[in-house]
BALUM-945762 format. One record per atom (N, C-alpha, C): residue in one letter; x, y, z. Coordinates in steps of 0.05 Angstrom, whole numbers, plus 5000, padded with zeros to 4 digits. Layout:
N
AXYZ...
This chain:
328
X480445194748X481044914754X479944844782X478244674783X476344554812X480344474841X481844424824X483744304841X485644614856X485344744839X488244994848X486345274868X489045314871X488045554888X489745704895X489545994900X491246194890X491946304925X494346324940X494946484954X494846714956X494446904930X493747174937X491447184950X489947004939X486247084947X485846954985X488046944985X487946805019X489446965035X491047075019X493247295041X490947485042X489747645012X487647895016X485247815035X484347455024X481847505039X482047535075X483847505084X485047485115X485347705120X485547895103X485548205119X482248345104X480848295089X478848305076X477248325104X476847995107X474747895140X476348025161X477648095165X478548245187X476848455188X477748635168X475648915161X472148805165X472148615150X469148615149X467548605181X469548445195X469248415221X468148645242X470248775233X471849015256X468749255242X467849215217X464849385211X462449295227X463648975223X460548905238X460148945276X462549005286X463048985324X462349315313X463049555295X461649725301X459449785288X458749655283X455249655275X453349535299X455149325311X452949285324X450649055318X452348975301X450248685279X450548545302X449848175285X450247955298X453147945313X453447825339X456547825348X457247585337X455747415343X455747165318X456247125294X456247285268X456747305247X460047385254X459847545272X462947705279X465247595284X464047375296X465847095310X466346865279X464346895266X464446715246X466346835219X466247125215X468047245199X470847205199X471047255234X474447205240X475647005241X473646745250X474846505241X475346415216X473846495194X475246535172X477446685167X477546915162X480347035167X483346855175X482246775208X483946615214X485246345199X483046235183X483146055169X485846125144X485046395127X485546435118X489246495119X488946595146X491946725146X493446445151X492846235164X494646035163X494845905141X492745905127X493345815093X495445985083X495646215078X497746375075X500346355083X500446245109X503146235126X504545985115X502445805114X504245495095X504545445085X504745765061X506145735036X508545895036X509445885060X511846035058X514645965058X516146015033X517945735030X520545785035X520445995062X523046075069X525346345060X523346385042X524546645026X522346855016X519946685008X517446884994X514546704997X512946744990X510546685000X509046564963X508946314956X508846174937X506246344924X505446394895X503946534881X501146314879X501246094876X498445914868X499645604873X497245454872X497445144861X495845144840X497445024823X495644944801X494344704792X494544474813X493044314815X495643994815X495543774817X496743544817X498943554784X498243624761X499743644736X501543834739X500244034747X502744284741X504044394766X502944304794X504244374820X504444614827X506644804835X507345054845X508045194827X506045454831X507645664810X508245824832X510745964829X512246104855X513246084871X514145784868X515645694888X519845784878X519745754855X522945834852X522946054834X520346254840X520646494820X518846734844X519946934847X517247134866X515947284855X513547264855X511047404847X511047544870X510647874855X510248044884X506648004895X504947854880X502247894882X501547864909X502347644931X501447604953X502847614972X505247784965X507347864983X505848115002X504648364993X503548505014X502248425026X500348375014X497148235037X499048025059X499947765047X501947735079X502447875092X503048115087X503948295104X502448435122X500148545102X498748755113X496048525127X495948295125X493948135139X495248005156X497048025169X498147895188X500247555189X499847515167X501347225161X504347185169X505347435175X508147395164X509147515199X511347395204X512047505238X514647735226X514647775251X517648035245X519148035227X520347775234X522947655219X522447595188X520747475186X519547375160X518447675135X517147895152X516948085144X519748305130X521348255147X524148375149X526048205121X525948025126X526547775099X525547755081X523247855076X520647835054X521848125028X521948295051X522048575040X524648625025X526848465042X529348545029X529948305003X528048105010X528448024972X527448174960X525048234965X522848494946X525048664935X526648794949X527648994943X530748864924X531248634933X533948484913X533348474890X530048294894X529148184860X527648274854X526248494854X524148574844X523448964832X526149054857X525749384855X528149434837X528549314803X531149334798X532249604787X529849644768X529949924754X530150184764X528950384749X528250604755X525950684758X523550464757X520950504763X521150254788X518250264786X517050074806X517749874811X516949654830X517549424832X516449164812X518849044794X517648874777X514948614788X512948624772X511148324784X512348124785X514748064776X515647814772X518947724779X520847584796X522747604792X523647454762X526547444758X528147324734X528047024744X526246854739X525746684742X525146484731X525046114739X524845954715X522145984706X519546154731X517446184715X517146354702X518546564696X517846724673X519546604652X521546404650X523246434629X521446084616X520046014638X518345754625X515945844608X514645994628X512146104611X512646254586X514246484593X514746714572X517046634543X518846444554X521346474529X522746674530X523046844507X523647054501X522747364510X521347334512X518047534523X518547594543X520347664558X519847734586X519847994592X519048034624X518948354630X517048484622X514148324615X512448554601X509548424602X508348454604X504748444612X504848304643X504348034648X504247774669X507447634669X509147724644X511347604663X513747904663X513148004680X514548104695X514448414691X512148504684X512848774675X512048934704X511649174701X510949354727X508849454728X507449474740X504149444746X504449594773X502149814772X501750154790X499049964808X498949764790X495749704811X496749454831X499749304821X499949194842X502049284865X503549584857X505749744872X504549804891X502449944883X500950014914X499649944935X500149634935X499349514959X502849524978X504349454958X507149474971X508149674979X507449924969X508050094981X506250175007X503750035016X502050055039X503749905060X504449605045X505449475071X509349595072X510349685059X512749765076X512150065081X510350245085X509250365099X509150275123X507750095126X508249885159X511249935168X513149825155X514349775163X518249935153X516450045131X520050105121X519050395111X518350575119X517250915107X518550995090X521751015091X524451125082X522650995045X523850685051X522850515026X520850565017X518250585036X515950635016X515350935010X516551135016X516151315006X517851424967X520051244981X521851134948X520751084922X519150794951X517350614920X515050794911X513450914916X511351134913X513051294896X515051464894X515351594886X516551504851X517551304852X518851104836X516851004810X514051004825X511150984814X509451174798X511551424798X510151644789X510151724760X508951844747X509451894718X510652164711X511452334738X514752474729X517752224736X517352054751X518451974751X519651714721X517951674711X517051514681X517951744662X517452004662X518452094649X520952244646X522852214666X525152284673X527852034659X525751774671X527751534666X526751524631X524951514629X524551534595X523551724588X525451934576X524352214555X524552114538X525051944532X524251904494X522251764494X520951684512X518451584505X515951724510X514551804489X511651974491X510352014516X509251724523X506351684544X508251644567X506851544582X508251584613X509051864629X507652164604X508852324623X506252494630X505052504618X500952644633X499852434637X499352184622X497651894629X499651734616X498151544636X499451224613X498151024612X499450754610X497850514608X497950424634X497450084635X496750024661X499249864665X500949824652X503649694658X505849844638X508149774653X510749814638X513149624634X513949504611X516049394612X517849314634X519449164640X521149114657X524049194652X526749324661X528549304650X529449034634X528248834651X529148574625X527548514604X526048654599X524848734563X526148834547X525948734525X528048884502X526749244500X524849294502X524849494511X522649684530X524749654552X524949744582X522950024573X520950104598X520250304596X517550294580X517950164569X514550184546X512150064545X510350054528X508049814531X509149704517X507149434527X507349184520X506249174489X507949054467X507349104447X507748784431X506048534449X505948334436X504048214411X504847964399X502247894381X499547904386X498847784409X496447804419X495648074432X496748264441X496848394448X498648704440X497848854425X499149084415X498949384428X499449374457X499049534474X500749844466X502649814453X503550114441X501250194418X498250024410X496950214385X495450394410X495650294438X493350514463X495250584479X497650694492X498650654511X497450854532X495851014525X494451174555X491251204564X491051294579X487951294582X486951114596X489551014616X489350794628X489850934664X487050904679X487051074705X488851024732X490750724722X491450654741X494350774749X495650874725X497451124744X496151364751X494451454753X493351604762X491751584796X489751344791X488551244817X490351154837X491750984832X493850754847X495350904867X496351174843X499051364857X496951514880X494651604870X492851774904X492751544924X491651394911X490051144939X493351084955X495150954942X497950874961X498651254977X498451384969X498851694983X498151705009X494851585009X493651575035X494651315050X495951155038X497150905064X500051065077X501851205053X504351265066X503551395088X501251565087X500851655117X499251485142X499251275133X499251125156X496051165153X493451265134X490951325149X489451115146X488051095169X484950875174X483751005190X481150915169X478550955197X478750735218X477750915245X476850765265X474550775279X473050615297X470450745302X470451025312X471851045325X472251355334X473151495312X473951425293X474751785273X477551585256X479951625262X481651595246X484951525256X486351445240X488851345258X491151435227X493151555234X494751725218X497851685229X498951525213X502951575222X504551725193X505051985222X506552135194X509852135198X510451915201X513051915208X514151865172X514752065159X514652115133X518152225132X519552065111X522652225109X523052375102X520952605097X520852835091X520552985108X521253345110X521053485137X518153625120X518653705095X515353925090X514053725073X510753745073X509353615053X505453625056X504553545042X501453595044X499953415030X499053375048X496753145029X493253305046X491853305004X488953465010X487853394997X484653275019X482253225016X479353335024X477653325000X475553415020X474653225046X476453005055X474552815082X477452995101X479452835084X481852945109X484253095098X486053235111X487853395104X490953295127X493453405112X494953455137X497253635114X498153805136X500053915124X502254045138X504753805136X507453955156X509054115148X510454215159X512154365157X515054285177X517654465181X519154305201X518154345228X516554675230X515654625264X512854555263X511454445256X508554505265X507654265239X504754135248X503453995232X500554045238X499654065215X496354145219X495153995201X492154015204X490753825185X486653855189X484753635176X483053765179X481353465178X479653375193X476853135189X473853255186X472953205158X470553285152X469253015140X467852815161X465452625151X464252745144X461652525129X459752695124X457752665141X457452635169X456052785175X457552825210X455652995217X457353115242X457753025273X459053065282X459652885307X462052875319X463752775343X465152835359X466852585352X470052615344X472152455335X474052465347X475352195342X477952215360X480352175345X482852305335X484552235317X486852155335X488252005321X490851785338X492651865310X494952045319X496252175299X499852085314X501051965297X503751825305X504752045291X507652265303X509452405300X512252275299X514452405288X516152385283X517652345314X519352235318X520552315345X521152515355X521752695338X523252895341X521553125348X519653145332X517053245337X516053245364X515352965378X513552915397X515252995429X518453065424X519853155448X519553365448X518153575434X519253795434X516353965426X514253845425X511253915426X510754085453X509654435435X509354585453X505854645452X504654595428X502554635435X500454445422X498554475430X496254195405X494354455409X492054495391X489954595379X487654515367X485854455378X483254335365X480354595363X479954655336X478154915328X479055085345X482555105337X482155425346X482855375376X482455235394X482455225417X484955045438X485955125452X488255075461X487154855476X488654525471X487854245483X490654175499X490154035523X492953925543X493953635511X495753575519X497253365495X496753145507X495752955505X495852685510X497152455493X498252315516X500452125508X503252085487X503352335493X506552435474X508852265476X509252185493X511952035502X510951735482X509551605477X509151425463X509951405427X509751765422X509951885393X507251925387X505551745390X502251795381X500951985409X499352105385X498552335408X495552315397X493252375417X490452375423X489552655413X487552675391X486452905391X483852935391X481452925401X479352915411X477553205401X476253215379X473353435385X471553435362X470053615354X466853585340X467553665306X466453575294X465653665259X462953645260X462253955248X459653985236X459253975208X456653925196X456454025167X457754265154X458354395171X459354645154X462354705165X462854505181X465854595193X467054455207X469554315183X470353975195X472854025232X472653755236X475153845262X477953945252X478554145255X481354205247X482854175280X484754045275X487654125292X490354315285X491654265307X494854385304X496454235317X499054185317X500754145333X502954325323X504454415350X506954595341X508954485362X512154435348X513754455361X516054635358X518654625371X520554755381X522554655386
């Protein structure tokens, strides 16, 4: 429709041009194009911000006939990107999250797309809890689990886990799929039946229910946000302030792997050169840091008292930067 326009595509595109930005100041392009990206962005995030109707961040307009969809129902779709693009202030973030978690995290899986709402109960009827009105979707959990990563670890390490297909197959053993692969959505507890595919007229999603990559993909890619990682021009930026005391996450680019005294890990670009990693510790951790290690080699600690600590040295082709940190 020439008239409507969708708030998700304005919350994402605002952190989208951000990124695109922040590639082009290290490339080295036009500074002009650079200036011109962010002002979009900027554009974008206040479009975002003035749909915020005091409780959640409205899903679309659909033009002068049909008006607001999302305004008295929450669509989790453009709830992260507010988040993770800047739209949303403290307060609003802090308020955002704990409806997320009223109306939307009800089950034993993930967070529903949709609250119990007059838009699902207008659109859908009877139907609810399952494809677009309101079922649970791995491809849109994991943006939420990125942005309360930001901000709530405890929670997003929950919701991640909540996302998983031992977890799908714990809350439903009687149901086949969901426990090596599955589909790309699951029922809502307010489906007549919770837990399953979507098995409508138009749609007969129990004759396929697996083979679908997005519990598979969704659950690695959100793995690498709970730890906080981004590239930066220098190398990489990492918060492992994780509610867990042991754990590991392994790649061939990057690694980390804690334990209760000590955390280690590994950066292998592809190609070779001198990096700097910005690695946020636990508190508890960062008082009591007796040594840092970069290849093997004993480094002074910089900036510990902050929690983020500086780790600075080389990866070659044949041998990425490894660190250490150990405490006591």
């Amino acid at each position: 429709m020439a008239e409507s326009e969708s708030v998700l595509n304005s919350a994402m595109a605002a952190w989208v041009f951000d990124e695109y930005a922040r590639l082009l100041d290290y490339s080295s392009a036009d500074s002009s194009l650079a200036t011109e990206v962010r002002a979009n962005a900027d554009r974008h995030r206040e479009a975002t911000r003035s749909q915020w109707n005091g409780k959640w961040f409205k899903r679309a307009w659909l033009g002068p006939k049909l008006g607001w969809l999302g305004d008295t129902t929450l669509w989790i779709e453009p709830q992260p990107w507010a988040i993770l693009s800047g739209a949303t202030t403290p307060t609003q973030t802090s308020d955002l999250l704990h409806t997320i978690n009223d109306q939307l995290r009800l089950g034993p899986l993930g967070a529903a797309q949709m609250s119990d709402g007059p838009d699902m109960r207008k659109v859908g009827g009877t139907n609810v809890g399952t494809l677009e009105l309101g079922a649970i979707w791995p491809s849109l959990n994991q943006t939420l689990v990125w942005a309360l990563a930001r901000t709530h670890p405890a929670t997003a390490w929950e919701e991640w886990k909540r996302n998983s297909l031992a977890c799908h197959a714990e809350a439903y053993p009687d149901i086949w799929y969901g426990v090596w692969i599955g589909n790309d959505s699951y029922n809502s507890p307010l489906s007549k039946h919770p837990g399953g595919a979507a098995n409508e007229p138009f749609f007969h999603g129990t004759d396929f229910p697996v083979l679908n990559l997005h519990s598979h993909a969704c659950f690695l890619y959100s793995a690498s946000k709970l730890l906080g990682m981004e590239f930066t021009p220098e190398g990489m930026a990492m918060n492992l302030e994780m509610p867990v005391d042991s754990y590991s996450f392994r790649s061939p680019l990057v690694g980390v792997v804690m334990t209760k005294d000590r955390v280690e890990g590994w950066y292998a670009p592809s190609r070779p050169g001198n990096w700097k990693l910005r690695i946020t510790l636990p508190a508890s951790a960062t008082r009591k840091i007796s040594r840092v290690e970069v290849n093997e080699k004993r480094t002074p600690v910089h900036n510990p008292a902050s929690g983020m600590i500086e780790i600075a040295g080389e990866s070659t082709l044949d041998s990425p930067l490894r660190w250490s940190v150990i405490w006591r």
